[in-house]
C-alpha atoms as one frame of an Amber mdcrd trajectory, in Angstrom:
protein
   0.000   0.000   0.000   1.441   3.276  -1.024   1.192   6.856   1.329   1.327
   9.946   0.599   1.699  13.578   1.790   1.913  17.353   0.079   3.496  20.030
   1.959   2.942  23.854   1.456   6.449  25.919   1.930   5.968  29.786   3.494
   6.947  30.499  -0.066   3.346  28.954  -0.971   5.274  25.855  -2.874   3.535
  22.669  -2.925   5.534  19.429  -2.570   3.962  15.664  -2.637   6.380  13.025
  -1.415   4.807   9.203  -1.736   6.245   5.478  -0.668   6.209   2.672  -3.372
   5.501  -0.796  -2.731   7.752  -2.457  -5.185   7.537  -5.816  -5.622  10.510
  -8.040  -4.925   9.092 -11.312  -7.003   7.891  -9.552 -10.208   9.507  -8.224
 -13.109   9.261  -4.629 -12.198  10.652  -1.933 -13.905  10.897   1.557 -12.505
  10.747   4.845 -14.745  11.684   8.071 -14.547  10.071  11.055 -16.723  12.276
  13.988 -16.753  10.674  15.150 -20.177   8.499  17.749 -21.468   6.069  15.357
 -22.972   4.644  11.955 -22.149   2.771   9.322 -24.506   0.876   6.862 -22.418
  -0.022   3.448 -24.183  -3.825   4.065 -24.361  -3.780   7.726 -24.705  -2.895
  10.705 -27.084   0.824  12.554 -26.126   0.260  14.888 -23.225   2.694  17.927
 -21.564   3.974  17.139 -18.463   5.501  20.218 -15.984   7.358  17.779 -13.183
   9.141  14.678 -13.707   7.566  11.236 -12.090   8.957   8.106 -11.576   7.084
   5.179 -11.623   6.602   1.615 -12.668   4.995  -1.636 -13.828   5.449  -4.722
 -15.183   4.918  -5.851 -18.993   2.029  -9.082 -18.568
């Protein structure tokens, strides 16, 4: 089970930290975004302003 938690600095910044679960038994892969754009698999190419990591496993 993941948890997460956003923050709001003096400055009026917002931050969102957040565990991941990953499993140990799968084959997992983790990915990190650090682009301008993103195409998901089952959607058109959208603009992203942070990077993300995250992860899953090809079934």
């Amino acid at each position: 089970m993941c948890t997460s938690l956003t923050l709001s600095s003096l400055d009026q910044h917002q931050f969102l930290a957040r565990t991941m679960d990953v499993p140990v038994a799968e084959d997992w892969h983790v990915i990190l975004m650090n682009q301008l754009t993103w195409q998901p698999a089952l959607a058109t190419e959208r603009s992203i302003s942070f990077p993300f990591i995250g992860g899953g496993a090809v079934k």
